[in-house]
Structures are given as C-alpha cells and as structure tokens.
DRENPA-3360 file (N, C-alpha, C; in nm, 2 decimals, always signed):
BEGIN
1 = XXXXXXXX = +0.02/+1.15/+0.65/+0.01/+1.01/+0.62/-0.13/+0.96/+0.67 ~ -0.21/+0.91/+0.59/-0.34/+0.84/+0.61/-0.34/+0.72/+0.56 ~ -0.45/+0.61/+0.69/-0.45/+0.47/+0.62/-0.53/+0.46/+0.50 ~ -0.62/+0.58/+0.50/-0.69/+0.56/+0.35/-0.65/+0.61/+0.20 ~ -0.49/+0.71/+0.22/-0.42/+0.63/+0.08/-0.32/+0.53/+0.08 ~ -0.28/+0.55/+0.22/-0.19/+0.38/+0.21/-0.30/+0.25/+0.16 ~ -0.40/+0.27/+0.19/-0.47/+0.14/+0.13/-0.53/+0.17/-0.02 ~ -0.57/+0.27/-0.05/-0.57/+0.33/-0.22/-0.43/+0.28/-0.31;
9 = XXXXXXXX = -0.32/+0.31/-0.25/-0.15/+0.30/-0.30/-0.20/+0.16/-0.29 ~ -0.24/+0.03/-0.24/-0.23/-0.11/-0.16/-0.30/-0.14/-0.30 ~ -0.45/-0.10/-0.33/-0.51/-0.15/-0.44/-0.46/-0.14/-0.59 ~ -0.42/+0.04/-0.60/-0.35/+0.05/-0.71/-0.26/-0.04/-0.77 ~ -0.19/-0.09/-0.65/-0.05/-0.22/-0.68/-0.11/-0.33/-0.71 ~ -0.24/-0.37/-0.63/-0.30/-0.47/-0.68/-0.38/-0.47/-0.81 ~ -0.43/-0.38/-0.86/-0.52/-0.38/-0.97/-0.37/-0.41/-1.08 ~ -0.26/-0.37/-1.08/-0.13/-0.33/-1.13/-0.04/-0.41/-1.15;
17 = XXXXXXXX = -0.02/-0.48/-1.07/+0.00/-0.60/-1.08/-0.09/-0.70/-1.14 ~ -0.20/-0.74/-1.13/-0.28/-0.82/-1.21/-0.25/-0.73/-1.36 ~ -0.29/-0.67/-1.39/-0.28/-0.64/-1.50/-0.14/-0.66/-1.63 ~ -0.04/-0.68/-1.49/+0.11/-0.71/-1.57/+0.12/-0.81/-1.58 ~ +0.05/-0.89/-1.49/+0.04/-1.06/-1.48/-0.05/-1.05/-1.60 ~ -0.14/-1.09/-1.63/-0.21/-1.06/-1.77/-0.19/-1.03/-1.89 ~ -0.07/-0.94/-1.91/-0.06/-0.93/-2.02/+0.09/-0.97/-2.04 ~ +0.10/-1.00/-1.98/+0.29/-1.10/-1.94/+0.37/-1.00/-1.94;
25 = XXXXXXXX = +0.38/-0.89/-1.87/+0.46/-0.74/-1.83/+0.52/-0.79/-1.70 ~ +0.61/-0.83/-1.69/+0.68/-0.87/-1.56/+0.75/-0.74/-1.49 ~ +0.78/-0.65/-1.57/+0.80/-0.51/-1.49/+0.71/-0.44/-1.43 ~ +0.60/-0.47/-1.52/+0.48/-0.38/-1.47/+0.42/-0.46/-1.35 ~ +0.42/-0.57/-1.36/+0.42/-0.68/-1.21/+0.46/-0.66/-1.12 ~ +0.59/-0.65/-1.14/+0.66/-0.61/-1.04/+0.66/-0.46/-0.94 ~ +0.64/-0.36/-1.09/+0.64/-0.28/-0.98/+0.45/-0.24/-0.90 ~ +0.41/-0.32/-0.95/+0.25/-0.33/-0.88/+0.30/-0.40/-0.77;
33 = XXXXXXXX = +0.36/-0.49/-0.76/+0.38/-0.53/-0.62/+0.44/-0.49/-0.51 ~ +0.54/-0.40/-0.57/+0.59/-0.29/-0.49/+0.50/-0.15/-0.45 ~ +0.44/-0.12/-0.54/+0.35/-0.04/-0.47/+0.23/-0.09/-0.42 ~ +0.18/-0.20/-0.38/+0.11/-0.25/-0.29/+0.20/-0.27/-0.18 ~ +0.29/-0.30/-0.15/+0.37/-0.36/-0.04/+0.39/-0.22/+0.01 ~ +0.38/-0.13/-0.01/+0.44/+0.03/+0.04/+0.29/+0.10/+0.05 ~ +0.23/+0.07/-0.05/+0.12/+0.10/+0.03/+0.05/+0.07/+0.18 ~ +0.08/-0.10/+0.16/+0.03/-0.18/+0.34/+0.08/-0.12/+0.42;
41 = XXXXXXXX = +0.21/-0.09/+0.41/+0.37/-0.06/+0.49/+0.29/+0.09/+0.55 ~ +0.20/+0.18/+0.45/+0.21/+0.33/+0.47/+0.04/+0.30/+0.56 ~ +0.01/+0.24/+0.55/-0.16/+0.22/+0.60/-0.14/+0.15/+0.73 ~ -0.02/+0.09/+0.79/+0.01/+0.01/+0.92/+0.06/+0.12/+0.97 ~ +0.19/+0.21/+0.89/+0.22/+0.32/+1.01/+0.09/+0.39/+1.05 ~ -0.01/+0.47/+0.90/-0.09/+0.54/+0.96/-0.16/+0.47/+1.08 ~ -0.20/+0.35/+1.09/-0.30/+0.30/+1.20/-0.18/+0.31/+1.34 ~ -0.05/+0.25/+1.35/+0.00/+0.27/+1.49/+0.01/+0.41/+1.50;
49 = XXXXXXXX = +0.05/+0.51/+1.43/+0.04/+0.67/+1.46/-0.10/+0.66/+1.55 ~ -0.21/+0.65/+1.49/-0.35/+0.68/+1.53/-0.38/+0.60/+1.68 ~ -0.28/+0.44/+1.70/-0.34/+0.43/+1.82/-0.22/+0.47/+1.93 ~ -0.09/+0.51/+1.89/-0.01/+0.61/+2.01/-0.07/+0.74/+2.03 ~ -0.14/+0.80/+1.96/-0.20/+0.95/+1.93/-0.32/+0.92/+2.11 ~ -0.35/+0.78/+2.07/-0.52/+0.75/+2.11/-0.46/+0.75/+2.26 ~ -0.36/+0.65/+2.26/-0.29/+0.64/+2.39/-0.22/+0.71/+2.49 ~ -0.20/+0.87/+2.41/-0.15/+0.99/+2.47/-0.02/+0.98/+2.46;
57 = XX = +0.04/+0.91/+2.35/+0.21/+0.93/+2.29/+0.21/+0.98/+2.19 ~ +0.30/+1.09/+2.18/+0.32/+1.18/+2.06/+0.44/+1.17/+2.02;
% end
C-alpha cells in the first residue's frame, strides 16, 4: 500500500465523478465518488503505516 496510489485511486474518482456529473451519469458519479473516498481512506492508512514504521512500531 502506497500514499501515491491511494492518491492516484483519490483523483481517478475525482476526474470520474466530474465527468458523470456532466454528462448526467449518476452511476458513474457515484461510483467516482467511491473510488475517491477509498482512495483517501488508502493514502491515510499508507501515511499512519509510514509514521508508526518512523516511530519504531511495526
């Protein structure tokens, strides 16, 4: 797990959502928002991983 595809996964949802909002795709809206929201979710774990790692908890 890395914060830099949890944040890639974060944009994809955003670009993805805009795009369903736009063309009036409420599913495709929706699921852009979901994969931003799991993206953030996967880019917070990788950052607490990195500062227990930093702090000598494994």
């Amino acid at each position: 797990m890395s914060k830099a595809k949890g944040k890639a996964q974060e944009m994809k949802g955003k670009m993805k959502k805009a795009v369903g909002g736009a063309v009036g795709d409420p599913g495709m809206k929706g699921e852009g928002r979901a994969e931003e929201v799991t993206g953030k979710a996967r880019s917070k774990a990788a950052e607490a991983m990195r500062r227990m790692k930093k702090h000598g908890h494994e």
